[in-house]
C-alpha positions in Angstrom: -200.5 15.3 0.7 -200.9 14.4 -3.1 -204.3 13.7 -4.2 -204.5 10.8 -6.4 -205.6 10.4 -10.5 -206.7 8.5 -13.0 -205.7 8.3 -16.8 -207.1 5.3 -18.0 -209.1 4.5 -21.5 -211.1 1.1 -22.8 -211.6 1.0 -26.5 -213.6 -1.5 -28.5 -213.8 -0.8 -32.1 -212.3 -1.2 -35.5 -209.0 -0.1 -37.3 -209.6 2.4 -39.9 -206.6 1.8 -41.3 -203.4 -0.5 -41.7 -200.8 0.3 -38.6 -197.8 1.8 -39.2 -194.6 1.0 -37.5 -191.9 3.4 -37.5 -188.4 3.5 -35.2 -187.2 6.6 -33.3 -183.1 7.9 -33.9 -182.9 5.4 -30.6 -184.5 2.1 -31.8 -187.7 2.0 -30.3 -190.3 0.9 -32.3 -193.8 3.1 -32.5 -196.7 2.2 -34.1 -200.0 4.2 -35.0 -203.2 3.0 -36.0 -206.9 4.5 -35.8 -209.6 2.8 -34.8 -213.2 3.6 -34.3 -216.0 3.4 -32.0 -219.5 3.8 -32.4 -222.5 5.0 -30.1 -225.9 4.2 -30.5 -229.0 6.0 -29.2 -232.6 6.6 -29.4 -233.8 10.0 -28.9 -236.4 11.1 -26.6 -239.4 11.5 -29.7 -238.4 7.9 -30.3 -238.6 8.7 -33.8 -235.5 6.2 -34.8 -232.0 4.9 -33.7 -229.5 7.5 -34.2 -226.1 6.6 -34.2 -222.5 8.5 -34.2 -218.6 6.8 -34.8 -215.9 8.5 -32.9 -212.5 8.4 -34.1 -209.5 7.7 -32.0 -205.7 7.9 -32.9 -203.6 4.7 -31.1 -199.9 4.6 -30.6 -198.2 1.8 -29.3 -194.5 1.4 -28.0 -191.9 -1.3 -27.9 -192.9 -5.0 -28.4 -196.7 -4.1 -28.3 -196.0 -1.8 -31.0 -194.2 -4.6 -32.8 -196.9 -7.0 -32.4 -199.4 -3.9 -33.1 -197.9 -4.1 -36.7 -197.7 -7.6 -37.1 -200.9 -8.4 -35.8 -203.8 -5.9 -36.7 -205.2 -4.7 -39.9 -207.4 -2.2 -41.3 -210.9 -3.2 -40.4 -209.9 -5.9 -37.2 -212.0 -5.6 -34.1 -209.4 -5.4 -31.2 -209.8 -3.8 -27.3 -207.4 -1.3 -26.7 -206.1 -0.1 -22.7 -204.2 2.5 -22.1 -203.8 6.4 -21.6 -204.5 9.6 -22.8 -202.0 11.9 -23.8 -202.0 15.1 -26.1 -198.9 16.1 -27.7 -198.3 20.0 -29.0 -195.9 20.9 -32.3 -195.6 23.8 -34.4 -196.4 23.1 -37.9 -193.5 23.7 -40.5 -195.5 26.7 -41.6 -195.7 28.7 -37.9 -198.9 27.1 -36.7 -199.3 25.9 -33.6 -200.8 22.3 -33.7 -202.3 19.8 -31.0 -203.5 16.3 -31.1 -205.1 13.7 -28.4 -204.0 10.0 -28.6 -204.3 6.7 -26.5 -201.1 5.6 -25.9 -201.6 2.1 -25.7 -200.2 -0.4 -23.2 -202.8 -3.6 -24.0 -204.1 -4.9 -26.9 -206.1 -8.0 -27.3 -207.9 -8.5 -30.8 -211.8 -9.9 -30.9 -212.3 -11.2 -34.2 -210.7 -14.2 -35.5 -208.8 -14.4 -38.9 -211.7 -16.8 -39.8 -214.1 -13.9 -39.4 -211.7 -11.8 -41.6 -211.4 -14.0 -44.0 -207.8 -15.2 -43.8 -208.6 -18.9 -41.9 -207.9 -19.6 -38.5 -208.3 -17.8 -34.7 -206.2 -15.3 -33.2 -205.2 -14.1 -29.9 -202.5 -12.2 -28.3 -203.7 -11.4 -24.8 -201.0 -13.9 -23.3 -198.7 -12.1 -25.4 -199.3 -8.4 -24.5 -199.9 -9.1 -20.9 -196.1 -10.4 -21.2 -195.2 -6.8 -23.2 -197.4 -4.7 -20.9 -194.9 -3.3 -18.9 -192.4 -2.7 -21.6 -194.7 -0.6 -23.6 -194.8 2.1 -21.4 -192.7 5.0 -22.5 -189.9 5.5 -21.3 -187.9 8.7 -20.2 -185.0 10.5 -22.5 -182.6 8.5 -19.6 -184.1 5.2 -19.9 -183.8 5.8 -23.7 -180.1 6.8 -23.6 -179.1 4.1 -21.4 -180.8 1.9 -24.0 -179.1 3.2 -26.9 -175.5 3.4 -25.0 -175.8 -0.2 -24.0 -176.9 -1.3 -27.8 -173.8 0.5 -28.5 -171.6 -1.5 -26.3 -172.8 -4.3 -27.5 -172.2 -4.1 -30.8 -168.2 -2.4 -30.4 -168.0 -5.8 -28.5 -169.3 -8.2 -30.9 -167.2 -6.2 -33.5 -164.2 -6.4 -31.6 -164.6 -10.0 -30.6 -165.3 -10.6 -34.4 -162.1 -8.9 -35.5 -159.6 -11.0 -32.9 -161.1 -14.1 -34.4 -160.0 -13.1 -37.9 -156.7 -12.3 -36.2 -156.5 -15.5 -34.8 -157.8 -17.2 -38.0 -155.2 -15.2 -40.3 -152.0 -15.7 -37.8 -153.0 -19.5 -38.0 -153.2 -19.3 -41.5 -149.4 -17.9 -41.5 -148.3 -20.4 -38.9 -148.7 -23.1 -41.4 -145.4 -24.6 -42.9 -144.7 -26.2 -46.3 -143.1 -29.0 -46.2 -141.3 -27.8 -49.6 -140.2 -24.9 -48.0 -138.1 -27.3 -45.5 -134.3 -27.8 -46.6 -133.7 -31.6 -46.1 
């Protein structure tokens, strides 16, 4: 019998910086962003409010991570679902490194552009429920099928493109000169 788990995380906070949008060697788009939350508190003396931020990295796949970039900017308040996940790497220099993100798969921003400054309202929680799904990540197969049929698509559109010219050029030589006709 398999016991059953939970990997879910609710942000609300604030960018700390400008996203970043990158593409992996197959096309898919990633995006990473921090955003902060705070926490407020009043101790038990009840001398005053004490507050702490908490820092959290984001990174967002496929369309989301294309809207992601698009969208948000350094100092936006947005909601952010998604997962944890913690990645290891060893560091050009031997070290063994670790890090903890969200890996995003919603993303629905609070303020409006009015609020920021730039003029009018903004929301993209139609959009992202539409991209929810696709900004899961997907496996190393899902990825190479992905890539092989981008591939195929573009030997076709090539091949279909060079027949035309063919066609265009042997059209081109089927055309007679009438001073080329002995009368």
């Amino acid at each position: 019998m398999s016991s059953r788990s939970l990997n879910k995380v609710m942000l609300i906070g604030n960018l700390t910086r400008d996203p970043e949008l990158r593409y992996t060697p197959q096309g898919t788009a990633v995006c990473s962003f921090g955003l902060a939350t705070n926490r407020s508190w009043m101790p038990s003396d009840a001398s005053e409010r004490r507050e702490e931020t908490e820092f959290h990295r984001i990174v967002s796949w496929n369309k989301l991570a294309e809207l992601c970039s698009q969208l948000l900017t350094k100092g936006r308040k947005v909601y952010i679902e998604g997962r944890l996940q913690t990645r290891s790497w060893e560091s050009p220099e031997g070290d063994k490194r670790q890090a903890t993100e969200v890996v995003a798969e919603d993303m629905v921003i609070l303020d409006s552009r009015k609020d920021r400054e730039v003029g009018e309202t903004s929301e993209v929680h139609a959009e992202t429920a539409e991209v929810k799904e696709e900004a899961a990540v997907k496996t190393p197969t899902e990825e190479a099928t992905e890539a092989k049929e981008k591939k195929e698509e573009k030997e076709t559109k090539k091949d279909k493109k060079e027949k035309d010219e063919k066609e265009s050029k042997e059209e081109e030589d089927d055309t007679i000169d009438l001073d080329d006709i002995p009368f």
